[in-house]
FIKOL-539220 format. One record per residue (C-alpha): y, x, z; residue in one letter. Coordinates in steps of 0.5 Angstrom, whole numbers, plus 2048, in hexadecimal, padded with zeros to 3 digits. Layout:
% FIKOL-539220
<pt Y="Y" X="X" Z="Z" res="A"/>
...
% end
This chain:
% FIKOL-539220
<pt Y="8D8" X="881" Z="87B" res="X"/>
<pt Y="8D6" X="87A" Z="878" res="X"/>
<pt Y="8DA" X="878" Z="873" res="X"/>
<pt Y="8E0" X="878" Z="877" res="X"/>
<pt Y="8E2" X="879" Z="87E" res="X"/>
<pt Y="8E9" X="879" Z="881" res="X"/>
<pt Y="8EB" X="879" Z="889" res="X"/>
<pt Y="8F1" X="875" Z="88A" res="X"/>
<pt Y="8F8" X="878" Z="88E" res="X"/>
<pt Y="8F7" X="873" Z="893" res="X"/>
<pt Y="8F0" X="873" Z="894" res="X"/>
<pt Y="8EA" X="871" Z="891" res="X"/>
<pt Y="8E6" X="873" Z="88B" res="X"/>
<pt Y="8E4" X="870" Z="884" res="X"/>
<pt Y="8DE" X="872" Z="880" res="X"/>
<pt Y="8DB" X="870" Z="879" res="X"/>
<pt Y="8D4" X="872" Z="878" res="X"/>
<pt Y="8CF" X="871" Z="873" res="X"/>
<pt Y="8CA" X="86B" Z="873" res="X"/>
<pt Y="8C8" X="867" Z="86E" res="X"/>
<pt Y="8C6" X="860" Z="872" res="X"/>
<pt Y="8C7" X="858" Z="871" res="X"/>
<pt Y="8CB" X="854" Z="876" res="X"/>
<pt Y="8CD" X="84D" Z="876" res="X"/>
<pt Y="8D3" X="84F" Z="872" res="X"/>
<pt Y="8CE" X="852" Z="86C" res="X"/>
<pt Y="8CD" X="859" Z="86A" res="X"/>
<pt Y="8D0" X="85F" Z="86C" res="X"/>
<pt Y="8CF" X="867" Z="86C" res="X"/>
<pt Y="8D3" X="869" Z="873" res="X"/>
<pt Y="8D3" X="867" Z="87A" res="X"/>
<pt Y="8DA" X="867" Z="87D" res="X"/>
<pt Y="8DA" X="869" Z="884" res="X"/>
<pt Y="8E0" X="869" Z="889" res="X"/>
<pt Y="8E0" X="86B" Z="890" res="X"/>
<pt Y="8E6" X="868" Z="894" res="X"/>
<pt Y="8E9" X="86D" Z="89B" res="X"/>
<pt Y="8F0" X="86B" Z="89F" res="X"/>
<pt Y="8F0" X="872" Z="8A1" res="X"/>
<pt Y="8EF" X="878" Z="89B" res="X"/>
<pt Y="8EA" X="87C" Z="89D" res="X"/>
<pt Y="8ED" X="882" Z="897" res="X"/>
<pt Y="8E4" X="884" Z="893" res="X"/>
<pt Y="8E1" X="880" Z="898" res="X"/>
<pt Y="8E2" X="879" Z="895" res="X"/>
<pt Y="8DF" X="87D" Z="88D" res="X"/>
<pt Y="8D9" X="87F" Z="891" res="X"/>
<pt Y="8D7" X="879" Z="894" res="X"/>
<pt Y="8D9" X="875" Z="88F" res="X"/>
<pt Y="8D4" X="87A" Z="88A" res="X"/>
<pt Y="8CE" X="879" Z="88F" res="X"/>
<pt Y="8CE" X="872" Z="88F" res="X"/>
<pt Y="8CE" X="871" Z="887" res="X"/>
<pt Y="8C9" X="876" Z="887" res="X"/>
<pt Y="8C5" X="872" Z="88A" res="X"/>
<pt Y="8C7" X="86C" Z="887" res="X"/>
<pt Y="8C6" X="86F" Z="880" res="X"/>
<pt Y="8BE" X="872" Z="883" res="X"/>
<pt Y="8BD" X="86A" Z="885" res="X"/>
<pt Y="8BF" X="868" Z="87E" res="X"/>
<pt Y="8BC" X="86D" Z="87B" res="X"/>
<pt Y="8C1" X="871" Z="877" res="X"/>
<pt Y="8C1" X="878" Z="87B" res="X"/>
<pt Y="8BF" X="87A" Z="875" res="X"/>
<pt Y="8C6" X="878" Z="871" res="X"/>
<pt Y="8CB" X="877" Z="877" res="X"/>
<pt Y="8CE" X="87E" Z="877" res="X"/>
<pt Y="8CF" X="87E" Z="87E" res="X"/>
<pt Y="8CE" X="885" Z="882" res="X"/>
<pt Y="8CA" X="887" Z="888" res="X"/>
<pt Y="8D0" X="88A" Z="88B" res="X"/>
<pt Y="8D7" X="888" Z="888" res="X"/>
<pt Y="8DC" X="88D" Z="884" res="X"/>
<pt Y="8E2" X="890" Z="886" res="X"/>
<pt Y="8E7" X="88B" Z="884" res="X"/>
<pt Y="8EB" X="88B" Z="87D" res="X"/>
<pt Y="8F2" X="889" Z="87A" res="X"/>
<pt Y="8F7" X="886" Z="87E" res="X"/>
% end
């Protein structure tokens, strides 16, 4: 899924995808997207986080390239 993905112990979730864009501080081939919580809300907060970078990914046009499934997987490692 992208080409990182990772929900925090205390909450929230962190996800890297694909996306070669310029900034204001250059180049660059992945988007980092965050998303904070006060309460963990245990799958929800992957599933949420995976939308908006769907769509974020669609509006850059990098779908194609991000990695990032309509339904998001079972979790691996620990």
């Amino acid at each position: 899924m992208g080409e990182f993905a990772i929900v925090g112990e205390q909450g929230g979730a962190t996800l890297f995808f694909s996306c070669p864009n310029k900034g204001d501080s250059g180049t660059t081939q992945f988007v980092k997207a965050t998303l904070f919580t006060i309460l963990p809300l245990a799958a929800d907060e992957m599933t949420i986080l995976n939308s908006v970078s769907r769509r974020l990914a669609d509006k850059m046009g990098c779908a194609d390239v991000a990695n990032l499934p309509a339904k998001v997987p079972a979790p691996t490692g620990g």
